[in-house]
C-alpha positions as CSV (number, residue, x, y, z in Angstrom):
1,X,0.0,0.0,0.0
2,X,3.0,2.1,0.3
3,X,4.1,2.2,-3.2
4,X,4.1,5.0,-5.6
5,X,1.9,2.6,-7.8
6,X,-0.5,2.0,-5.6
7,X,-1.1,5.7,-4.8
8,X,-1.3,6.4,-8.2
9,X,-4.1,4.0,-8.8
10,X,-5.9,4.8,-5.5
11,X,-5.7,8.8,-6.2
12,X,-7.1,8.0,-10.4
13,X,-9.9,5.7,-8.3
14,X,-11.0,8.6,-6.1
15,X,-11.0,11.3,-8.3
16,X,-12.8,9.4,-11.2
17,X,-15.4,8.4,-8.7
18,X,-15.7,11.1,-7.0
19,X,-16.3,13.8,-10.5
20,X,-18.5,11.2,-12.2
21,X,-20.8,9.8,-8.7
22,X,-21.3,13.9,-7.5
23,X,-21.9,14.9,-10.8
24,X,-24.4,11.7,-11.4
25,X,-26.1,12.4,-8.3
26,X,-26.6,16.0,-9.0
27,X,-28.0,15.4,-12.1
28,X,-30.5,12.5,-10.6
29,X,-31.4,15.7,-7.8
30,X,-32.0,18.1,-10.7
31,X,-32.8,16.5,-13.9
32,X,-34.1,13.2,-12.6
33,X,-38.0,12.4,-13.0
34,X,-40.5,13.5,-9.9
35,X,-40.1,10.8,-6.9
36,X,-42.1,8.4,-6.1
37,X,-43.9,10.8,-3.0
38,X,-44.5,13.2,-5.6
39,X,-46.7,10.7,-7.2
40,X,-48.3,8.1,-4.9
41,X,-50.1,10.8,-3.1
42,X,-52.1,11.9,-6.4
43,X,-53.2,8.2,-7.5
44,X,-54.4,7.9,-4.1
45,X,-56.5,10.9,-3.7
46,X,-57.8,10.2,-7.2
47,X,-58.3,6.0,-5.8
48,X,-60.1,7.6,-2.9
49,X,-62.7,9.6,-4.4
50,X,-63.0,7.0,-7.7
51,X,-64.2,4.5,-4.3
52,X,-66.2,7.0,-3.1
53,X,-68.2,8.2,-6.3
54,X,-68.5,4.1,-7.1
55,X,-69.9,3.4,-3.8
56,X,-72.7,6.6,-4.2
57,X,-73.8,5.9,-7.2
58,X,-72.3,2.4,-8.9
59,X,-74.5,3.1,-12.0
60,X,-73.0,6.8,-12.9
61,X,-69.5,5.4,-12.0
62,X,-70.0,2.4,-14.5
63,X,-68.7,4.5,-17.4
64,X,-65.5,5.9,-15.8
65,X,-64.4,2.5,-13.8
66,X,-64.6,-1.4,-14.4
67,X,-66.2,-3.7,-12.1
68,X,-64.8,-7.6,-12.1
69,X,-66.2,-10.6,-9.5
70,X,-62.3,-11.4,-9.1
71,X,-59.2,-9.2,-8.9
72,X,-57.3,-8.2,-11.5
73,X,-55.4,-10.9,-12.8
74,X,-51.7,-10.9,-12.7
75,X,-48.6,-11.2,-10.4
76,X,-49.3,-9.6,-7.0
77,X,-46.9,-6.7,-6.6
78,X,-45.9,-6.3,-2.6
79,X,-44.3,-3.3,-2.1
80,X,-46.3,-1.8,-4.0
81,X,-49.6,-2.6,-2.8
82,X,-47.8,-1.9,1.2
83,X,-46.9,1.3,-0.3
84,X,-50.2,2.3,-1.7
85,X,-52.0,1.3,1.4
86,X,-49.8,3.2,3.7
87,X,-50.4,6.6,1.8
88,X,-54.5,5.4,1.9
89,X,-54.1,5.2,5.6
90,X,-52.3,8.4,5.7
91,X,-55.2,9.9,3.7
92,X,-57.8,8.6,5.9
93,X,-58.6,6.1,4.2
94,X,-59.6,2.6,5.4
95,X,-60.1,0.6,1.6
96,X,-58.1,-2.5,1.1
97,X,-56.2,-2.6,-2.2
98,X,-54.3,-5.3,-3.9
99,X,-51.8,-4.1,-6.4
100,X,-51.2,-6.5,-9.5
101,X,-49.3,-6.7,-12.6
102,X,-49.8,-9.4,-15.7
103,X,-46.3,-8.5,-17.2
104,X,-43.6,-5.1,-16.9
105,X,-44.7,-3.7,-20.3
106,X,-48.9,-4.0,-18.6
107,X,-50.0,-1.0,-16.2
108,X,-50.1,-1.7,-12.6
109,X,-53.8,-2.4,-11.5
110,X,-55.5,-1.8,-8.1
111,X,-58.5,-4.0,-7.0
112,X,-60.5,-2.6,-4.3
113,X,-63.5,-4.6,-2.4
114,X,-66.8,-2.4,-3.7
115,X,-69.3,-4.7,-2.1
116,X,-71.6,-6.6,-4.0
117,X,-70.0,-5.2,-7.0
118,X,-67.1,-7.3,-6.5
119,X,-64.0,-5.7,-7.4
120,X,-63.3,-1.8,-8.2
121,X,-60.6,-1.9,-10.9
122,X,-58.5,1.2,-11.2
123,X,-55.5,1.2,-13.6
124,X,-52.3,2.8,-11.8
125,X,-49.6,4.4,-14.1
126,X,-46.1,3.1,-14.1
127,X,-44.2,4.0,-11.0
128,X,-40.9,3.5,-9.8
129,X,-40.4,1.5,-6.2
130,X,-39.7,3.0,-3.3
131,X,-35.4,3.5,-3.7
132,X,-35.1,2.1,-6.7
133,X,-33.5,5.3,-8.2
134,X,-30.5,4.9,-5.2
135,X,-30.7,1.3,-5.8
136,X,-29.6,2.1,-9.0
137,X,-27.1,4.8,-8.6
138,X,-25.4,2.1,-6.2
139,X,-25.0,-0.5,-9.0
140,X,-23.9,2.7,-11.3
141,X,-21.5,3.2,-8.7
142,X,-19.9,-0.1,-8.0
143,X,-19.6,-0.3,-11.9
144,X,-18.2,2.6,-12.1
145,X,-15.5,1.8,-9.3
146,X,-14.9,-1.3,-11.1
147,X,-14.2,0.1,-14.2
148,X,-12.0,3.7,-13.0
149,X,-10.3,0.8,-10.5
150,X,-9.2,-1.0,-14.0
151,X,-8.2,2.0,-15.6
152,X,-6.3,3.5,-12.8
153,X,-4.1,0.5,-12.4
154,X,-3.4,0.8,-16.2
155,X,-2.4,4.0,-16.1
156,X,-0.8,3.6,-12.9
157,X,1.3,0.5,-14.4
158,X,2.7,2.5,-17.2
159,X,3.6,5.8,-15.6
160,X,5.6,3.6,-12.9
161,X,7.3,1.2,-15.4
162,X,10.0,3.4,-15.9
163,X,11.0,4.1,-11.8
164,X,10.8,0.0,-11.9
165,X,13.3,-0.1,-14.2
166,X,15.5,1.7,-12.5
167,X,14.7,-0.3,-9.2
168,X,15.0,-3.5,-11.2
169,X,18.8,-1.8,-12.4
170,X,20.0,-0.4,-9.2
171,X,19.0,-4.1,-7.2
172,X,20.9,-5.6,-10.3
173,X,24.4,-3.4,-9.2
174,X,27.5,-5.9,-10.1
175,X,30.0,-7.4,-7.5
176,X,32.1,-4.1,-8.0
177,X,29.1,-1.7,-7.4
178,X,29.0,-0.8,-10.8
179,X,25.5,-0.5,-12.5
180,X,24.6,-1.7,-15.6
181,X,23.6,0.3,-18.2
182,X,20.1,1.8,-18.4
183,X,17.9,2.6,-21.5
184,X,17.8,6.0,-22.2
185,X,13.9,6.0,-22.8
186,X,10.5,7.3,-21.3
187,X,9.5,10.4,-20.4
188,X,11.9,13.1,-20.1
189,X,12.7,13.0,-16.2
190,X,13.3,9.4,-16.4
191,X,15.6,9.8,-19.7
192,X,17.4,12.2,-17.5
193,X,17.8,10.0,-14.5
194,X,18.9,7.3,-16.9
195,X,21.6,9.3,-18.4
196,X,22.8,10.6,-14.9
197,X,22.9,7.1,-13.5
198,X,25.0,5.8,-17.1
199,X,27.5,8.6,-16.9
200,X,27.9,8.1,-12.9
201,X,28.3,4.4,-13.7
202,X,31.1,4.9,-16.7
203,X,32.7,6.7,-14.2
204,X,33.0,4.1,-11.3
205,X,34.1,1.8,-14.1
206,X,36.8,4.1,-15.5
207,X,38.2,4.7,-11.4
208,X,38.1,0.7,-10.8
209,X,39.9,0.1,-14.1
210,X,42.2,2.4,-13.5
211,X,42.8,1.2,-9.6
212,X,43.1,-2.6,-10.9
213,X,45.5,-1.3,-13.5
214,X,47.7,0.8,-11.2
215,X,47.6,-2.1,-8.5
216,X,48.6,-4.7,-11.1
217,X,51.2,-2.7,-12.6
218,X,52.7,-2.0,-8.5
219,X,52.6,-5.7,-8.0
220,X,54.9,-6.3,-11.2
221,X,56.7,-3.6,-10.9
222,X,58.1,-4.6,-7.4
223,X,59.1,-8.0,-8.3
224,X,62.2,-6.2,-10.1
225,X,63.8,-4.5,-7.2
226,X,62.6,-7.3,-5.2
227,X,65.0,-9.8,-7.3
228,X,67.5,-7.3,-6.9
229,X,67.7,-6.6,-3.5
230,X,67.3,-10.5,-3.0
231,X,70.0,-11.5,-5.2
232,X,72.4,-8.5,-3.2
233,X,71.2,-9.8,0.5
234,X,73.2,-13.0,-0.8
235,X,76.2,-11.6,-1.5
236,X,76.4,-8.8,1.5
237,X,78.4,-9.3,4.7
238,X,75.8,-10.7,6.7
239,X,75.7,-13.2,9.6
240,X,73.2,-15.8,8.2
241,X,70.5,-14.6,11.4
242,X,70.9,-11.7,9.8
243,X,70.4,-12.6,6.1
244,X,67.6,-14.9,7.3
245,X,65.6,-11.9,8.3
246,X,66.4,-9.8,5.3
247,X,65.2,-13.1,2.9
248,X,61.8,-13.3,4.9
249,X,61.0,-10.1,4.5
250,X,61.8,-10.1,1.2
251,X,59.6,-13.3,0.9
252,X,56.9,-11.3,2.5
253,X,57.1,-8.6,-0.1
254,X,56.5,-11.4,-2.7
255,X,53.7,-12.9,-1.3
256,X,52.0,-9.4,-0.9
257,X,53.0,-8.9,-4.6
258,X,51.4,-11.9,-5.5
259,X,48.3,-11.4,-3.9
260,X,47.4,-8.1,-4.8
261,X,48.1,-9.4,-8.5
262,X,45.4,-12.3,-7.6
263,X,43.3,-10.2,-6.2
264,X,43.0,-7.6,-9.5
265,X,43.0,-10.6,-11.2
266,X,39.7,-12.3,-9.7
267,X,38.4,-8.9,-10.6
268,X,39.2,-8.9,-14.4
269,X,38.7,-12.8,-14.9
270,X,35.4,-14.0,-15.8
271,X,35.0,-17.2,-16.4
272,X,31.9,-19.0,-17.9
273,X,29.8,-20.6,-14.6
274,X,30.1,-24.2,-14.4
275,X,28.0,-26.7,-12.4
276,X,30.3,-28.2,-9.5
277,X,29.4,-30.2,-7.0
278,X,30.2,-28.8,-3.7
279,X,30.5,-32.0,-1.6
280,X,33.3,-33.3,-4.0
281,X,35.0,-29.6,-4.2
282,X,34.7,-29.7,0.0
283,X,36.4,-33.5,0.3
284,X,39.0,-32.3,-2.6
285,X,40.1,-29.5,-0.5
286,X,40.1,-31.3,2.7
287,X,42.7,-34.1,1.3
288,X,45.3,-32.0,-0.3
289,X,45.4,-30.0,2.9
290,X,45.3,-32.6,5.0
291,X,48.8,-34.1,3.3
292,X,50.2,-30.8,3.7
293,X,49.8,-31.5,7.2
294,X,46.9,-29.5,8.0
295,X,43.8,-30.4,10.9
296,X,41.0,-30.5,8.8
297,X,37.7,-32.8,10.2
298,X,34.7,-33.1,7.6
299,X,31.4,-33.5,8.9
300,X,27.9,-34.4,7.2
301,X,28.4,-33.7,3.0
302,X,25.2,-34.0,1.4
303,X,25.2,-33.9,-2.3
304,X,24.8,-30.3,-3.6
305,X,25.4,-27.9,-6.9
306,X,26.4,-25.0,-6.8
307,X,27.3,-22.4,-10.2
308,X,30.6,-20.8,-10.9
309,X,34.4,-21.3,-11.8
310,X,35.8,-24.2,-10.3
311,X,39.0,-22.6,-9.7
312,X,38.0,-19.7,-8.2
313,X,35.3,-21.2,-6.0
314,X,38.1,-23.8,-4.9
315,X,40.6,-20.8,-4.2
316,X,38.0,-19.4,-2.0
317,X,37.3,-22.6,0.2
318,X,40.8,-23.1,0.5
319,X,41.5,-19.7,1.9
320,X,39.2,-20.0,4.4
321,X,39.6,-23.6,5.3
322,X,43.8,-23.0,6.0
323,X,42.1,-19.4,8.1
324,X,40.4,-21.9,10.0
325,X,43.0,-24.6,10.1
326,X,46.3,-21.9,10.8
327,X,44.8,-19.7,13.4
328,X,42.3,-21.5,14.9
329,X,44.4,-24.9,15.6
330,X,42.4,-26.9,12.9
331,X,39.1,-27.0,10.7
332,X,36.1,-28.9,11.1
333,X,33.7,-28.6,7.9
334,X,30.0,-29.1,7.5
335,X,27.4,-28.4,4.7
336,X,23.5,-28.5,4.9
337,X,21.1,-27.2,2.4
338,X,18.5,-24.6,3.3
339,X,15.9,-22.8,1.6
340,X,17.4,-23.1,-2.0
341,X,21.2,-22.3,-1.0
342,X,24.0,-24.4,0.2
343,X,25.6,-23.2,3.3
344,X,28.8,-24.5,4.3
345,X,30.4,-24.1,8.1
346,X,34.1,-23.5,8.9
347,X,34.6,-24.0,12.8
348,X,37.6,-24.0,14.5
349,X,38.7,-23.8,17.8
350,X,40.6,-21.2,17.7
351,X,41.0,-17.9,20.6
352,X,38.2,-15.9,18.4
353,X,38.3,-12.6,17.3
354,X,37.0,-9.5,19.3
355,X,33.8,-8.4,18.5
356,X,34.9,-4.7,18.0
357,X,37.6,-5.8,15.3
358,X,34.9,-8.4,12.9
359,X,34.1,-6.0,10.8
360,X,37.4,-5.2,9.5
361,X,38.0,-9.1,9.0
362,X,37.6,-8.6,5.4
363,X,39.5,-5.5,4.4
364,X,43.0,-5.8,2.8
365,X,45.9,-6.6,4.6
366,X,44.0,-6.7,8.1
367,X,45.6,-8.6,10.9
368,X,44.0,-9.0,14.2
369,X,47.0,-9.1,15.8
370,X,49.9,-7.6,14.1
371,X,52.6,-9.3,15.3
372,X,51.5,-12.6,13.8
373,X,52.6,-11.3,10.6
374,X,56.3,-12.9,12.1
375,X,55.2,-16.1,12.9
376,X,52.3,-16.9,10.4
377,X,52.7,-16.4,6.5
378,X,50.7,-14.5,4.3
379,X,50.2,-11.2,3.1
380,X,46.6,-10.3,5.0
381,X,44.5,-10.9,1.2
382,X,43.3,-14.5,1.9
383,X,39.7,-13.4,2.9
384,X,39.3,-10.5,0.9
385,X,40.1,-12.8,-2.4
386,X,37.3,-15.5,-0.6
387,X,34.9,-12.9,-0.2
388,X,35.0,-11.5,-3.4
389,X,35.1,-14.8,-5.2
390,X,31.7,-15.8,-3.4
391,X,29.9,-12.3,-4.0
392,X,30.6,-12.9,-7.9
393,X,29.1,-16.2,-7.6
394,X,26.0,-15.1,-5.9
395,X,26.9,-15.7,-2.6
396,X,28.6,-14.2,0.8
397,X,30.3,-14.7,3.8
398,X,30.2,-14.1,7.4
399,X,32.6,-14.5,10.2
400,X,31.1,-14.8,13.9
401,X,32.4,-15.9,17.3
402,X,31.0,-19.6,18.9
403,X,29.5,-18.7,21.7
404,X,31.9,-21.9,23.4
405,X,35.4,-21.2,21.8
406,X,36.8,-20.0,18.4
407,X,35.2,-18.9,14.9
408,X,32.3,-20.1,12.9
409,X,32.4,-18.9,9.0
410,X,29.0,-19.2,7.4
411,X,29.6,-19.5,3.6
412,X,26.2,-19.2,1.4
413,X,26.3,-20.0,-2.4
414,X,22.9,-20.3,-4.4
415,X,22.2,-24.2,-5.6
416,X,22.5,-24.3,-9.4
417,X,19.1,-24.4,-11.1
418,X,18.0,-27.3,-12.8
419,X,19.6,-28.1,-16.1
């Protein structure tokens, strides 16, 4: 009820009803034929004294009305013969009258007790029942509604179909916020909006272009010096403590190198989607790590298919499962299906992470503690690459503490449709 559509049609609704029932009514008030009070009352007072002039002198009254032994055949009419009475009694009048009809295109006829004359028949001219006229101005009314409710939803439809293209576009924004690009059509503030939204998107894709180019070009031009300088820390006069330390810096550099050329690279890459079977991706993963001497425990695995690249959906488990397995003192896997997506759990047991510092978990280069960059290797971009590998395929994830001990990572992906 909240939509600009719906007030559309409800605002078209009221005002067609409103101009075309006031202006109906009015015109029933005005132009309409006398009502039915106007002209009971006169039949009456003529009934009345046609009764009294037949009961004075039947003979003289034999020319103006007809006598009958029975009353006038025909359907007995009701409300109408209630409502002819009630104006007789308001008159004075005490005569009983039946009101009949043979068929709708026949008069209305009255039959009145005259004694041993049988029945007094009076003809009645045509009138309309008591509320008939608002009877029918109600039907006019609900047709009416009926038919201003069809059009306003018509007209409603097609002034809003361009503001739900746009919705449609901007709920359709890609992986790297960028919209796609909207047809220039419509009516001339939509055109407008349209063009606004296609030059602010060309934009965003010129500055992410550019930042993938200038982070790709960093990461290959470092490798240079970084040969250099390795090749030099070789041959310097160094204690080998000392040389150590500069080679595992040096290593450092390389794996952040690396990664932020991976990274740029899962950005630019897009492979066609392929129908993989998560269960058999999950156990995959699990061995190889588990001969690299990694703790890695897999739970329930129920057949599932998911959509993407193989190699990127793989890179991304495998980040995650060695987060699991390297900070949290092993990994323990589990995957379930629910409500048309595949969710798969990384626990560990691991000290956790402080609720104050989990939403920075995915942002480049983040460390929870930064002196681990010493002891553990790695250049920081292991869960931003996972994260953006799953948002391309449709999915997420989220990183929570147990309430026990250690991290759960909640990984959705969609389940592949049908083929």
């Amino acid at each position: 009820m909240n939509t600009l559509r719906v007030r559309i049609a409800i605002l078209l609704i009221a005002v067609i009803v409103g101009v075309v029932g006031s202006t109906t009514a009015i015109s029933m008030f005005v132009f309409g034929p006398p009502g039915p009070k106007t002209t009971i009352e006169p039949i009456a007072e003529d009934i009345i004294v046609m009764a009294k002039l037949a009961a004075a002198n039947p003979d003289a009254a034999a020319g103006v009305v007809n006598y009958s032994k029975t009353p006038a055949p025909g359907q007995y009419d009701t409300d109408m013969t209630n409502w002819l009475q009630s104006t007789l009694e308001k008159k004075g009048s005490d005569l009983g009258v039946r009101v009949t009809r043979e068929s709708r295109a026949e008069p209305f006829m009255v039959s009145i007790q005259a004694g041993d004359q049988g029945y007094l028949l009076i003809p009645m001219p045509h009138l309309p029942r008591p509320g008939v006229g608002w009877r029918i101005f109600s039907k006019w009314m609900l047709y009416l509604t009926a038919a201003a409710a069809a059009i306003a939803i018509f007209v409603s439809y097609r002034m809003t179909r361009p503001l739900v293209m746009l919705e449609n576009a901007v709920a359709a924004v890609e992986p790297e916020a960028i919209l796609p690009r909207l047809p220039e059509k419509g009516p001339a503030e939509v055109r407008a909006t349209a063009q606004a939204l296609n030059r602010l998107s060309a934009r965003l894709r010129t500055a992410v272009e550019s930042r993938m180019r200038l982070v790709a070009a960093a990461g290959h031009d470092l490798r240079t010096p970084m040969t250099r300088m390795r090749l030099r820390a070789e041959f310097l006069d160094l204690d080998d403590d000392e040389r150590a330390l500069w080679l595992k810096d040096l290593d450092e550099l390389d794996r952040i190198a690396d990664s932020a050329i991976l990274l740029v690279r899962e950005e630019v890459d897009q492979p066609a989607p392929e129908r993989i079977r998560l269960d058999d991706l999950l156990k995959e993963i699990a061995g190889e790590l588990r001969t690299q001497g990694r703790s890695v425990a897999l739970g329930a695995l129920p057949p599932l298919t998911v959509s993407g690249s193989t190699l990127a959906l793989s890179r991304a488990l495998r980040n995650l499962i060695i987060n699991a397995a390297t900070h949290g003192g092993g990994a323990s896997i589990a995957l379930i299906e629910d409500d048309g997506e595949a969710i798969v759990r990384i626990d560990d047991n691991g000290p956790g992470i402080p609720d104050d510092l989990l939403a920075q978990i995915f942002e480049p280069f983040f460390r929870v503690d930064p002196a681990r960059r010493q002891n553990i290797a790695g250049a920081g971009l292991g869960l931003t690459i996972a994260k953006e590998i799953l948002q391309r395929a449709g999915g997420d994830v989220t990183i929570e503490n147990k309430t026990s001990k250690g991290l759960r990572q909640t990984i959705r992906l969609p389940l592949a449709s049908e083929a």
